[in-house]
ZAVEX-851983 format. One record per atom (N, C-alpha, C): residue number from 1; residue in three letters; atom name; x, y, z. Coordinates in nm, 3 decimals. Layout:
+-----+-----+----+---------+---------+---------+
|   k |   r |  a |       u |       v |       w |
+-----+-----+----+---------+---------+---------+
| NUM | Ala | CA |       X |       Y |       Z |
...
+-----+-----+----+---------+---------+---------+
! end
This chain:
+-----+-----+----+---------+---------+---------+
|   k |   r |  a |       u |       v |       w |
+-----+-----+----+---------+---------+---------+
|   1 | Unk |  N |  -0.539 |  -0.783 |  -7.107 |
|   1 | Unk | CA |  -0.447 |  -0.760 |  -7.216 |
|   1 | Unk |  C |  -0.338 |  -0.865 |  -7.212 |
|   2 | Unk |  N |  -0.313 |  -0.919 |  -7.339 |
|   2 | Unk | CA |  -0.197 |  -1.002 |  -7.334 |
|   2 | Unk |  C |  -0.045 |  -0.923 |  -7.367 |
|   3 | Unk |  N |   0.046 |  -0.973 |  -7.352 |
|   3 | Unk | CA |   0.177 |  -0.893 |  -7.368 |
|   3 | Unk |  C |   0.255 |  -1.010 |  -7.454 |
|   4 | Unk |  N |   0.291 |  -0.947 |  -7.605 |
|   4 | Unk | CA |   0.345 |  -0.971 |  -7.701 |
|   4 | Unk |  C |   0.482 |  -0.908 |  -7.753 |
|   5 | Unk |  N |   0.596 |  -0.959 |  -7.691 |
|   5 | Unk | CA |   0.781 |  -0.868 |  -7.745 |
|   5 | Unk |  C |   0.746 |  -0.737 |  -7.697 |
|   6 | Unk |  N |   0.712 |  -0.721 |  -7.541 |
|   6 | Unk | CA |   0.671 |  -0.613 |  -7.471 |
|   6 | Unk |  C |   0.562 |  -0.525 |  -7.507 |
|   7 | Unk |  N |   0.454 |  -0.562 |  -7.600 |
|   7 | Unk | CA |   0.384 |  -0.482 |  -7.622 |
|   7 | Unk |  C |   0.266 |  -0.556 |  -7.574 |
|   8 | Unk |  N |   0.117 |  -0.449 |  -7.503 |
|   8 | Unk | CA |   0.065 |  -0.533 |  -7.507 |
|   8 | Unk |  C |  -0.119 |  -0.526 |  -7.589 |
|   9 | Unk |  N |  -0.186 |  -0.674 |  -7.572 |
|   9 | Unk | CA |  -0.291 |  -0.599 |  -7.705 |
|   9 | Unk |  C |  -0.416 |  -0.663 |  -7.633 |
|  10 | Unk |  N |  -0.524 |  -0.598 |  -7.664 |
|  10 | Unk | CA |  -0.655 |  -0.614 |  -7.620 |
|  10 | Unk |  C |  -0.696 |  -0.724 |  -7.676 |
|  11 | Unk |  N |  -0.738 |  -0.822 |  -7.533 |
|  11 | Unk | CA |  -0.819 |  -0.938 |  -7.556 |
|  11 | Unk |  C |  -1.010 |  -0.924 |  -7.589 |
|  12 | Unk |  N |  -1.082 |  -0.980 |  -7.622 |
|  12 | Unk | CA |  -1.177 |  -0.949 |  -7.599 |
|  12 | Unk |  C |  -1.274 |  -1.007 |  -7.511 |
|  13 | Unk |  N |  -1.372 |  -0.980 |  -7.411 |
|  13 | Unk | CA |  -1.402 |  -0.999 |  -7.305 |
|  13 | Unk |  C |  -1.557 |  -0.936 |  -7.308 |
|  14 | Unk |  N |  -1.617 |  -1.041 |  -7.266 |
|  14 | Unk | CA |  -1.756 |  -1.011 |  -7.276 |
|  14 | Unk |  C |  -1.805 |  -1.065 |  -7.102 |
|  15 | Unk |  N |  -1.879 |  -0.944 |  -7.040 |
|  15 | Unk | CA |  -1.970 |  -0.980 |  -6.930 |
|  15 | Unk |  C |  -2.054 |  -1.063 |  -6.914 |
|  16 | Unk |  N |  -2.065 |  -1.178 |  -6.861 |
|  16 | Unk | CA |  -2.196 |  -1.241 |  -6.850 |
|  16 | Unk |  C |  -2.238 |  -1.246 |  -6.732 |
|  17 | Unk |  N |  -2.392 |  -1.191 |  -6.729 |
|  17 | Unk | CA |  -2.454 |  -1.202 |  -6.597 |
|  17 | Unk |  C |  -2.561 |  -1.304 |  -6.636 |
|  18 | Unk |  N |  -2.519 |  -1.384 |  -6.502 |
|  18 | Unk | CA |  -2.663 |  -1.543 |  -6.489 |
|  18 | Unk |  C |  -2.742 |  -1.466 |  -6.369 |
|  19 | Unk |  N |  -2.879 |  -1.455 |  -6.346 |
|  19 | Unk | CA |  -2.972 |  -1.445 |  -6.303 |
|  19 | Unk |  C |  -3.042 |  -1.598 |  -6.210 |
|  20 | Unk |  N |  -3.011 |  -1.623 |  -6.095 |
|  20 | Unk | CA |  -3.016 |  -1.732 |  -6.045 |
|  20 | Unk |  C |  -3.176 |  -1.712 |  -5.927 |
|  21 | Unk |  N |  -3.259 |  -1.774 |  -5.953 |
|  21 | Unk | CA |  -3.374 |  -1.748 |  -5.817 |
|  21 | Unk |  C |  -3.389 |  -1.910 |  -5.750 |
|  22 | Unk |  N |  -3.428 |  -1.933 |  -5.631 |
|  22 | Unk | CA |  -3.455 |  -2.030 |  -5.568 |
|  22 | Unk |  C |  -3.585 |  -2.049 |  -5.577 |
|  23 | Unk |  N |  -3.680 |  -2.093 |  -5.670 |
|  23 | Unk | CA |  -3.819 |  -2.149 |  -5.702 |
|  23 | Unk |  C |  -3.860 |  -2.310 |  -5.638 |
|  24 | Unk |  N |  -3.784 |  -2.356 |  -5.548 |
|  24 | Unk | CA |  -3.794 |  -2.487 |  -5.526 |
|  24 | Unk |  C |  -3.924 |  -2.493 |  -5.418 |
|  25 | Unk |  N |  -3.963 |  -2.618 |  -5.400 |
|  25 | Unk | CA |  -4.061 |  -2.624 |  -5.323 |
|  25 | Unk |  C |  -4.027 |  -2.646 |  -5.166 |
|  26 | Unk |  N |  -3.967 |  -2.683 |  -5.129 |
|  26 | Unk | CA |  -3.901 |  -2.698 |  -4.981 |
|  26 | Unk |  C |  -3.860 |  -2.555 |  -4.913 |
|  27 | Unk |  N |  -3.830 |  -2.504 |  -4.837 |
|  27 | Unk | CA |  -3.838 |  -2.406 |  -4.737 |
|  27 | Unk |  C |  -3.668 |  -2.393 |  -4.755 |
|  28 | Unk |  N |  -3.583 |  -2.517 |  -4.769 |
|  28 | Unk | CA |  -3.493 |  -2.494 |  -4.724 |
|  28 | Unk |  C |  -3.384 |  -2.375 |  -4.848 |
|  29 | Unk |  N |  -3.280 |  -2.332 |  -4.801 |
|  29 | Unk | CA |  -3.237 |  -2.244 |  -4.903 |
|  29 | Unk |  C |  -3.121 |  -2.396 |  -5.018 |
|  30 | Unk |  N |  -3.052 |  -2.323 |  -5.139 |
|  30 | Unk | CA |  -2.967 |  -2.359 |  -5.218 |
|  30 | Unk |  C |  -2.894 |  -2.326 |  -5.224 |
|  31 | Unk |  N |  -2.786 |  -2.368 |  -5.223 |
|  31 | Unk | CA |  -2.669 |  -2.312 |  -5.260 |
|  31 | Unk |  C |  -2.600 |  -2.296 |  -5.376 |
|  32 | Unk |  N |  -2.541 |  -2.177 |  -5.352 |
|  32 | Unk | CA |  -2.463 |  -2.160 |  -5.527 |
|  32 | Unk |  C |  -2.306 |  -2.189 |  -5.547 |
|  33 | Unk |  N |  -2.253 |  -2.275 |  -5.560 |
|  33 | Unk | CA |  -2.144 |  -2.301 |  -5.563 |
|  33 | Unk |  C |  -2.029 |  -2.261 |  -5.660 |
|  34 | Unk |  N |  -1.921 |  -2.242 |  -5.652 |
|  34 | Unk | CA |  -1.825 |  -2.175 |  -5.712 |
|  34 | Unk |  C |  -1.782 |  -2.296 |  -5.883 |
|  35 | Unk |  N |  -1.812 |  -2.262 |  -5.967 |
|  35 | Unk | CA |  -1.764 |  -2.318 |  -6.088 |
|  35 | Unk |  C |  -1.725 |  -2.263 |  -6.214 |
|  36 | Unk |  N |  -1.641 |  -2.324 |  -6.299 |
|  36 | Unk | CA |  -1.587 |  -2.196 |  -6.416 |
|  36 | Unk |  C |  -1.733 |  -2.197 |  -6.535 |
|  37 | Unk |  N |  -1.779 |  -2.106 |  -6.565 |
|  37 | Unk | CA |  -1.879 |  -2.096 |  -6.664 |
|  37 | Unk |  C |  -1.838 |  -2.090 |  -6.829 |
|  38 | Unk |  N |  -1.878 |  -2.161 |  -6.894 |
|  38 | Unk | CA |  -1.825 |  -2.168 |  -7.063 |
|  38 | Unk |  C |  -1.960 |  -2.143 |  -7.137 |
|  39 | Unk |  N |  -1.931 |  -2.087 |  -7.239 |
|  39 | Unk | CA |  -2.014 |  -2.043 |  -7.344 |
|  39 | Unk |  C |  -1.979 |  -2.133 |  -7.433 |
|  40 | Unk |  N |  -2.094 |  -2.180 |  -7.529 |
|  40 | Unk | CA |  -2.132 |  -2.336 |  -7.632 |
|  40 | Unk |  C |  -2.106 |  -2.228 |  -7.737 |
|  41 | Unk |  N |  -1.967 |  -2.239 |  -7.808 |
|  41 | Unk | CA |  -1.964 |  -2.177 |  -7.929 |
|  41 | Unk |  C |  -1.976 |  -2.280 |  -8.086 |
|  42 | Unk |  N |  -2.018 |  -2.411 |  -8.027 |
|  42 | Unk | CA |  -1.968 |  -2.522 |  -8.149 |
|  42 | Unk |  C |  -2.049 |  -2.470 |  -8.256 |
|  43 | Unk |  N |  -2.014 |  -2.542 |  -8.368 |
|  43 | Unk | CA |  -2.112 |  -2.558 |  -8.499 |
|  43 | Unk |  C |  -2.135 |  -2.724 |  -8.516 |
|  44 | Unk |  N |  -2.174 |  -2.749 |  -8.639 |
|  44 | Unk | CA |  -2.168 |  -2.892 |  -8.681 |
|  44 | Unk |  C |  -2.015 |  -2.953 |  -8.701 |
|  45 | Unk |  N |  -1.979 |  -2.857 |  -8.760 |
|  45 | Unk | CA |  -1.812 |  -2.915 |  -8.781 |
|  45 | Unk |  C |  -1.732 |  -2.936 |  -8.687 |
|  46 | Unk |  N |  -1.711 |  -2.819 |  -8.589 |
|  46 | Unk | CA |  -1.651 |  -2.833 |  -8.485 |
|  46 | Unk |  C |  -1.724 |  -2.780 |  -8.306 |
|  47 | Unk |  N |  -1.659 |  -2.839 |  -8.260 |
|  47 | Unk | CA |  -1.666 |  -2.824 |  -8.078 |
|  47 | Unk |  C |  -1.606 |  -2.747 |  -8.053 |
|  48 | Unk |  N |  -1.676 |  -2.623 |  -7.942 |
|  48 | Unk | CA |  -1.594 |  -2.554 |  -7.938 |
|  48 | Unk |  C |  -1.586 |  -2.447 |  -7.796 |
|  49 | Unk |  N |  -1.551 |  -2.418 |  -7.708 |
|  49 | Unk | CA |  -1.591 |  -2.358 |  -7.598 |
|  49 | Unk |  C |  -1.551 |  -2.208 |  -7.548 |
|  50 | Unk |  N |  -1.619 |  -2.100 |  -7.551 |
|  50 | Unk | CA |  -1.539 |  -1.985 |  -7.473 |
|  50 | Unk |  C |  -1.582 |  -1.990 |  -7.333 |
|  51 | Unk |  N |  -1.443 |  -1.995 |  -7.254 |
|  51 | Unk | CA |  -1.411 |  -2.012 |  -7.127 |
|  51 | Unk |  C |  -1.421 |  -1.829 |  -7.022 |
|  52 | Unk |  N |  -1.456 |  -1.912 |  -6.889 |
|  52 | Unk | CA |  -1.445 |  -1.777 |  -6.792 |
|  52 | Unk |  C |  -1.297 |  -1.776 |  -6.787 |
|  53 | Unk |  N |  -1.299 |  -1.631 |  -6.752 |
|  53 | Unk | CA |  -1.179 |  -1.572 |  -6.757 |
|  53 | Unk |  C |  -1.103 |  -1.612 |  -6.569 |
|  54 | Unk |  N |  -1.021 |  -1.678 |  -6.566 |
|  54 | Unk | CA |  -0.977 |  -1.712 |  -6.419 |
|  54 | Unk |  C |  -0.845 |  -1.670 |  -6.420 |
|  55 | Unk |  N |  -0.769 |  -1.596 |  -6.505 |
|  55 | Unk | CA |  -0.619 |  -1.514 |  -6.472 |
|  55 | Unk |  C |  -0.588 |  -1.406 |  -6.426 |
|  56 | Unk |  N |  -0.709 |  -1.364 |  -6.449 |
|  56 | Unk | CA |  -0.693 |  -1.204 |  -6.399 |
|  56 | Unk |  C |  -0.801 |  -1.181 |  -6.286 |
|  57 | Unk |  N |  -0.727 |  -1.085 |  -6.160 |
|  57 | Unk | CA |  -0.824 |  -1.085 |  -6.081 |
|  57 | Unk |  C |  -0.916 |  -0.987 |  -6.108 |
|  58 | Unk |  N |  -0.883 |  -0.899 |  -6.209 |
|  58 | Unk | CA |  -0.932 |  -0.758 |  -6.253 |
|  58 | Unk |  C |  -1.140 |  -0.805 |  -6.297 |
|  59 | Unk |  N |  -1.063 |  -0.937 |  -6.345 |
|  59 | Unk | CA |  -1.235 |  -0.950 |  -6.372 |
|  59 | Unk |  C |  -1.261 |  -1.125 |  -6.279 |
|  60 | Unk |  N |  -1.231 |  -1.134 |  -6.176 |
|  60 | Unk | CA |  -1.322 |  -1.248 |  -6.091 |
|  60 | Unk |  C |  -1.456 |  -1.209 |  -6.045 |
|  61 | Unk |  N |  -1.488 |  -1.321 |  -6.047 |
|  61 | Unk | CA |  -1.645 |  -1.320 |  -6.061 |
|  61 | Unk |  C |  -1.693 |  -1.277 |  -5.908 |
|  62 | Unk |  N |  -1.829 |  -1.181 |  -5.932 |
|  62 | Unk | CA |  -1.892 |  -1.131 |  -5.852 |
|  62 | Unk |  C |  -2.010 |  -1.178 |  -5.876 |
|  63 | Unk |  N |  -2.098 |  -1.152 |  -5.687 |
|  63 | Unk | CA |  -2.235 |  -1.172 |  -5.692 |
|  63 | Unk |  C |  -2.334 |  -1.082 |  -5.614 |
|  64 | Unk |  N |  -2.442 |  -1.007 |  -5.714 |
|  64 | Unk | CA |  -2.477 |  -0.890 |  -5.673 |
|  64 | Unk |  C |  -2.652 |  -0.934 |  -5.603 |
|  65 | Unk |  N |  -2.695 |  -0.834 |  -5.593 |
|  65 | Unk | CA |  -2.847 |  -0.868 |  -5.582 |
|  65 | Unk |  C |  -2.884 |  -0.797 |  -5.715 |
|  66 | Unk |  N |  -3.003 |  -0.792 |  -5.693 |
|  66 | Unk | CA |  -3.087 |  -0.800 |  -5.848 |
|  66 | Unk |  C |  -3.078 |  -0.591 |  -5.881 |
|  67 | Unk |  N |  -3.045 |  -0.490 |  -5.777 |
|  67 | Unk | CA |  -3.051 |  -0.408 |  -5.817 |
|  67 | Unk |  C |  -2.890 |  -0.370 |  -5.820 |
|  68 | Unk |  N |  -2.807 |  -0.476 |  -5.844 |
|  68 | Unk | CA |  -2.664 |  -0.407 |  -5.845 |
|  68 | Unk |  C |  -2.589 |  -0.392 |  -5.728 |
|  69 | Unk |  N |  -2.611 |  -0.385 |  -5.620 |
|  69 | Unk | CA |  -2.514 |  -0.382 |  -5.505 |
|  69 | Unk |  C |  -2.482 |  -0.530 |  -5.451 |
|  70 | Unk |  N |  -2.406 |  -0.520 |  -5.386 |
|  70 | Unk | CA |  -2.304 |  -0.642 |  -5.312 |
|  70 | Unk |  C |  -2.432 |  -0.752 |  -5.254 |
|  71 | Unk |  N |  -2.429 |  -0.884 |  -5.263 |
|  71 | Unk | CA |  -2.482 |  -0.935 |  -5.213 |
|  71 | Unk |  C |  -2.507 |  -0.971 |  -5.073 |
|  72 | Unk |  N |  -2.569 |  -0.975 |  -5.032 |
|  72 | Unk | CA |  -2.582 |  -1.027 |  -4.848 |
|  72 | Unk |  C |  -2.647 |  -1.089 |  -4.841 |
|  73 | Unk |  N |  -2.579 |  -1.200 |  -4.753 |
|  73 | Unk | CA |  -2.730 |  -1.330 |  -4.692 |
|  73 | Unk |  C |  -2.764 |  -1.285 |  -4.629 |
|  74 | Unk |  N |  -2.942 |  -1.306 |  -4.656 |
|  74 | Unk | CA |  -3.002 |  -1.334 |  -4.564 |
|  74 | Unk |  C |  -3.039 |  -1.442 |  -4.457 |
|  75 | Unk |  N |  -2.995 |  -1.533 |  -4.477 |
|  75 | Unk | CA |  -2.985 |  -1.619 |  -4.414 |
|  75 | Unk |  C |  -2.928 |  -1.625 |  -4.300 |
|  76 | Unk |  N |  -2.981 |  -1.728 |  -4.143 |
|  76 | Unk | CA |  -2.947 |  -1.702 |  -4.000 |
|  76 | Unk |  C |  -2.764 |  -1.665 |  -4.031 |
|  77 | Unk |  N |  -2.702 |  -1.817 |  -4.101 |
|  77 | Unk | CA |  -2.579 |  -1.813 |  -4.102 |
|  77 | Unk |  C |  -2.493 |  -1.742 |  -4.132 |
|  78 | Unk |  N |  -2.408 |  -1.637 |  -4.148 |
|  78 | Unk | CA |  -2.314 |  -1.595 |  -4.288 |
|  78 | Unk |  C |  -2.227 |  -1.641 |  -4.338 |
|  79 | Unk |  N |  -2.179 |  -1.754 |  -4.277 |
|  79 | Unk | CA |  -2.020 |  -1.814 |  -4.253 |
|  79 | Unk |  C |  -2.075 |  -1.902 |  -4.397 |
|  80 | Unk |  N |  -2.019 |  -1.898 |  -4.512 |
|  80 | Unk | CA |  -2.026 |  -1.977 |  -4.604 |
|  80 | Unk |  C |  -1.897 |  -2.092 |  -4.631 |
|  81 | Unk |  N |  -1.925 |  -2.221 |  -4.688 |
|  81 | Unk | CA |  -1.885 |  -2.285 |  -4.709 |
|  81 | Unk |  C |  -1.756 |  -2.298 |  -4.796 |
|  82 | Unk |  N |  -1.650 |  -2.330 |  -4.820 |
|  82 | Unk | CA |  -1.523 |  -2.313 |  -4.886 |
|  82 | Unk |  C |  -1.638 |  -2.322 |  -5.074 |
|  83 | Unk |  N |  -1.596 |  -2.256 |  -5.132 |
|  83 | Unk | CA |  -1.635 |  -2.254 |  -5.271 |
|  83 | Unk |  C |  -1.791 |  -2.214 |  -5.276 |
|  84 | Unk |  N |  -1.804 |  -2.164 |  -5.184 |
|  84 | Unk | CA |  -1.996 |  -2.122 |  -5.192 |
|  84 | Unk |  C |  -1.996 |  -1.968 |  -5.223 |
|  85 | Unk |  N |  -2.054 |  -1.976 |  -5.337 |
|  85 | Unk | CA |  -2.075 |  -1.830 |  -5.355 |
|  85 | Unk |  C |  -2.218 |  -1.729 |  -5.344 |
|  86 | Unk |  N |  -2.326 |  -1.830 |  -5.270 |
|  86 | Unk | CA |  -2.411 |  -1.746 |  -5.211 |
|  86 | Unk |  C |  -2.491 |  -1.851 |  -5.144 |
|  87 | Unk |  N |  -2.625 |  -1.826 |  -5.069 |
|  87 | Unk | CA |  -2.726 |  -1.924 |  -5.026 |
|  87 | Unk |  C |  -2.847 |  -1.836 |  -5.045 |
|  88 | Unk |  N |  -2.954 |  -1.877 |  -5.137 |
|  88 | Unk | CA |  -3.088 |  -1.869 |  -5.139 |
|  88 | Unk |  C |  -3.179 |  -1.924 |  -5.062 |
|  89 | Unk |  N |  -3.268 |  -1.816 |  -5.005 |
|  89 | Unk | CA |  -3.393 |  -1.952 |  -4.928 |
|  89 | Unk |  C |  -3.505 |  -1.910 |  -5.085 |
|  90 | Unk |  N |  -3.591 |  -1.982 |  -5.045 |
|  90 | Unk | CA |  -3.690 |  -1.983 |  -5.117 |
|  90 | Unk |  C |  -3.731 |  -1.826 |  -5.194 |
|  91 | Unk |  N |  -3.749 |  -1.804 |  -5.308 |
|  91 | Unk | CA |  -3.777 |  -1.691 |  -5.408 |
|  91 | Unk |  C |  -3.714 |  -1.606 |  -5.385 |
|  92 | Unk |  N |  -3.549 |  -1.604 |  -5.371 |
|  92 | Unk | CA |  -3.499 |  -1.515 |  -5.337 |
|  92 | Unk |  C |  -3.422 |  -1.505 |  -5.468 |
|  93 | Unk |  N |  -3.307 |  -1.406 |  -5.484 |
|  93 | Unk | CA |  -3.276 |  -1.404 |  -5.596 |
|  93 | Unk |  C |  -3.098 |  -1.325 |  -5.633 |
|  94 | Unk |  N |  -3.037 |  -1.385 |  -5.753 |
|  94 | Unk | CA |  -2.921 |  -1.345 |  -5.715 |
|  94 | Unk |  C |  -2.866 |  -1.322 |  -5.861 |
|  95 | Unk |  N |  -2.728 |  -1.206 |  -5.869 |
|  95 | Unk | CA |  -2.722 |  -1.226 |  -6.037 |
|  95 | Unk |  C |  -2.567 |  -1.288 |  -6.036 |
|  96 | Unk |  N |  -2.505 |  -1.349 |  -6.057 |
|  96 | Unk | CA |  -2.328 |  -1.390 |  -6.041 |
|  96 | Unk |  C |  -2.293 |  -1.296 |  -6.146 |
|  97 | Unk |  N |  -2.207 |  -1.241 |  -6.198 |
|  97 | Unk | CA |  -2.154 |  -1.179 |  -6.284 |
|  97 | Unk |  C |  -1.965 |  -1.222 |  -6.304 |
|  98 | Unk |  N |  -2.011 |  -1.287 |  -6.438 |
|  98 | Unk | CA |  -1.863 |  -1.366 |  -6.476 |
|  98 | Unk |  C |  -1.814 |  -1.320 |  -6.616 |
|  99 | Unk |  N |  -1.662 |  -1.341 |  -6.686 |
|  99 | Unk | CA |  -1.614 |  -1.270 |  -6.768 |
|  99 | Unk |  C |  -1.592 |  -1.369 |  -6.844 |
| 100 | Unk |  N |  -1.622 |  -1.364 |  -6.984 |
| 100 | Unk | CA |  -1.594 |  -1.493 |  -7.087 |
| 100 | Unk |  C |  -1.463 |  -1.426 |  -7.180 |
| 101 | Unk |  N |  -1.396 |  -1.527 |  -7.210 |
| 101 | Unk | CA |  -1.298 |  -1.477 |  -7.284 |
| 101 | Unk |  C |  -1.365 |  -1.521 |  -7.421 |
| 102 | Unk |  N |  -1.365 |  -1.456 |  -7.497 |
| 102 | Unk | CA |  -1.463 |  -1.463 |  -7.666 |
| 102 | Unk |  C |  -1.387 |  -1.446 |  -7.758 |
| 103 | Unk |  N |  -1.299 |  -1.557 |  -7.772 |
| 103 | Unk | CA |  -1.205 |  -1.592 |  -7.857 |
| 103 | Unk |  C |  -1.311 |  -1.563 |  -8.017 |
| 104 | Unk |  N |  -1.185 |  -1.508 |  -8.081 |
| 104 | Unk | CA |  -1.218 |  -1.463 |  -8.232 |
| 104 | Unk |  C |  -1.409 |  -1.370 |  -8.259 |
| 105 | Unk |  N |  -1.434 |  -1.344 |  -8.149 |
| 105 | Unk | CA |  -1.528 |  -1.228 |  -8.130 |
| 105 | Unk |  C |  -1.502 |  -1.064 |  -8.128 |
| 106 | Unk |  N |  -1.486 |  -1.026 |  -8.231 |
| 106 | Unk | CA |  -1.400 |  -0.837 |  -8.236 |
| 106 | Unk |  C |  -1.507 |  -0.753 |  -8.181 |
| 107 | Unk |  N |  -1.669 |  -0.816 |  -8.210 |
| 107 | Unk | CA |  -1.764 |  -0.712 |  -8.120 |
| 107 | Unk |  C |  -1.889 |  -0.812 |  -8.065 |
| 108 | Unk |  N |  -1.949 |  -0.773 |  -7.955 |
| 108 | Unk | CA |  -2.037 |  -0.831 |  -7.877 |
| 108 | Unk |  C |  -2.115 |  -0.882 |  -8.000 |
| 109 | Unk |  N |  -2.191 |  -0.816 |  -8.104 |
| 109 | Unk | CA |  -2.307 |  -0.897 |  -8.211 |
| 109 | Unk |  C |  -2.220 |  -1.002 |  -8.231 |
| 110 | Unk |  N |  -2.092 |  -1.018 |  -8.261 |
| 110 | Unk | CA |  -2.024 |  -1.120 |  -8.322 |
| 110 | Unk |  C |  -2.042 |  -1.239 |  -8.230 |
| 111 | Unk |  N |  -2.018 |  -1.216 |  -8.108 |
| 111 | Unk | CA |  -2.016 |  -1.290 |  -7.961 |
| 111 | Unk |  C |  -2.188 |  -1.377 |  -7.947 |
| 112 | Unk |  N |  -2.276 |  -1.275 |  -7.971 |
| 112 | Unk | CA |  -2.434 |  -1.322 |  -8.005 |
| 112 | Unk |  C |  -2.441 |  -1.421 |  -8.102 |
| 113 | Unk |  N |  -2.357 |  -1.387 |  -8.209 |
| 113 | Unk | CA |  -2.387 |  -1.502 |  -8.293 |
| 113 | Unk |  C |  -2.316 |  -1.625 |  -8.284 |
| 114 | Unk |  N |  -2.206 |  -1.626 |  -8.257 |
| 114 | Unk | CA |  -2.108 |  -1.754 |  -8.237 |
| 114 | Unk |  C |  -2.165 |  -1.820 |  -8.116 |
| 115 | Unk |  N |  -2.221 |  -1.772 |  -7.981 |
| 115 | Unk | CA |  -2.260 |  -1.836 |  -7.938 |
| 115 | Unk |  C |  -2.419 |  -1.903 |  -7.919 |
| 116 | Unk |  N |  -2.400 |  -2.010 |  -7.847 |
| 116 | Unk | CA |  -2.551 |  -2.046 |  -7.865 |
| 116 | Unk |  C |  -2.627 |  -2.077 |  -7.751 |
| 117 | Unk |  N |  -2.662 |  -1.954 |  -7.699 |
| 117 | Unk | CA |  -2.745 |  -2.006 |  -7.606 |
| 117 | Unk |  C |  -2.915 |  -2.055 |  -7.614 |
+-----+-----+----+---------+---------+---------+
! end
């Protein structure tokens, strides 16, 4: 919520979950590294981007396994790297779950259509 001459008013905010698997051919795992995610809202006329939400901690980004609970490596190590937000070995699988701010979107269909994935 933003706060306007003390009042305050609902932003709108849409969930996005990316679905990430390690399909590579090497044994070794990948890493997923920490970056802000944007949604391609342009048209022909204009460029245009809805951004992850990074002000509020209420919605920082999480990373689950594929049935919803907290992620855990499997991997020998656990100690992850400054900005690493998971490690895959081979066909393993992970969902990040990040918050877009969806500027001039009043309902999710609206959000479907402005953007383009």
């Amino acid at each position: 919520a933003s706060q306007t001459d003390g009042l305050y008013t609902s932003l709108p905010i849409v969930e996005l979950r990316t679905v990430i698997q390690n399909t590579g051919v090497t044994g070794e795992p990948i890493l997923i590294r920490e970056q802000i995610q944007t949604v391609d809202a342009s048209t022909r006329r204009r460029g245009e981007e809805m951004t992850e939400v990074d002000w509020d901690e209420r919605f920082k980004k999480r990373v689950s396994e594929l049935d919803g609970t907290a992620y855990q490596s499997k991997t020998v190590t656990t100690a992850f790297a400054i900005g690493e937000l998971c490690r895959l070995k081979l066909f393993e699988s992970a969902v990040v779950e990040s918050y877009i701010h969806a500027r001039g979107c009043s309902t999710t269909s609206k959000f479907l259509q402005r953007a383009n994935f």
